[in-house]
N, C-alpha and C positions, 0 to 999 in steps of 0.2 A: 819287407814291407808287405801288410795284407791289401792285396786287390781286391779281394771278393770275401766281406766278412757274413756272408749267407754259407760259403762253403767253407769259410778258413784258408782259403788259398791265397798264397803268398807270390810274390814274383821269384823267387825262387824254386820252388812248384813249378810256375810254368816256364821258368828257363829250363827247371830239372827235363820239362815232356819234349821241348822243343830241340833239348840236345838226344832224346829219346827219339828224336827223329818226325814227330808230329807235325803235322802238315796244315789240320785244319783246327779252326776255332776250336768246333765241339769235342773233336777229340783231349784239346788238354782237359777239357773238363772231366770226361770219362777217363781219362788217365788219375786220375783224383778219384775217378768212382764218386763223382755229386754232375749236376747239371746249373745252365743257369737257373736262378731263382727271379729276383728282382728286375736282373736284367742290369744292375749300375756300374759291374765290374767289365760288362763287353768291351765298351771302347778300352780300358788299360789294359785287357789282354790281347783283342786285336791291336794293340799298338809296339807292346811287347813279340808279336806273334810278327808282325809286318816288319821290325827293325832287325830280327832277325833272319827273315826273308831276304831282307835286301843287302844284307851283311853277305849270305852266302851267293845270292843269284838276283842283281839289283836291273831285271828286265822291266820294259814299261808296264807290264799286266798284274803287277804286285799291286799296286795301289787298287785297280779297278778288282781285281781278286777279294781282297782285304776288304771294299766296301758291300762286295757280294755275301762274305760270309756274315758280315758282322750285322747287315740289314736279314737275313736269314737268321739269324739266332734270333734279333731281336723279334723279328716278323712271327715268330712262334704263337701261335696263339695261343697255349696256356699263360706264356708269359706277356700278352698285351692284358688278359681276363685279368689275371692278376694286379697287375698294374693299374685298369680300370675300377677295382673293389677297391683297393687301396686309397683311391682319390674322396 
């Protein structure tokens, strides 16, 4: 299934980076070699990203982790500019 049809990334991509050992949001994406664009696939990667977090190591700081990265991508400010022209 595609997550992210700015990059062509699929959920299988990001299972591929996260059995690669990936740790953080933006890395799947540089594992892809693209970044966010639009910004609409964050939440189904973070959520992809966190279900395996908690699969290996389901401590209470996943969730609060998971909300820091995912407000950090989005907080980007190219991609709010973006987001902004678009409107």
């Amino acid at each position: 299934m595609i997550i992210c049809s700015c990059n062509g990334l699929s959920d299988r991509d990001v299972q591929a980076a996260i059995q690669a050992g990936v740790v953080r949001l933006s890395d799947i994406y540089a594992a892809r070699q693209c970044r966010v664009k639009c910004g609409n696939c964050v939440k189904g990667v973070a959520c992809l990203l966190k279900a395996a977090r908690e699969t290996r190591c389901p401590c209470p700081t996943t969730l609060e982790l998971e909300e820091q990265m995912a407000a950090q991508a989005v907080g980007d400010e190219e991609l709010v500019t973006k987001k902004e022209a678009s409107l």
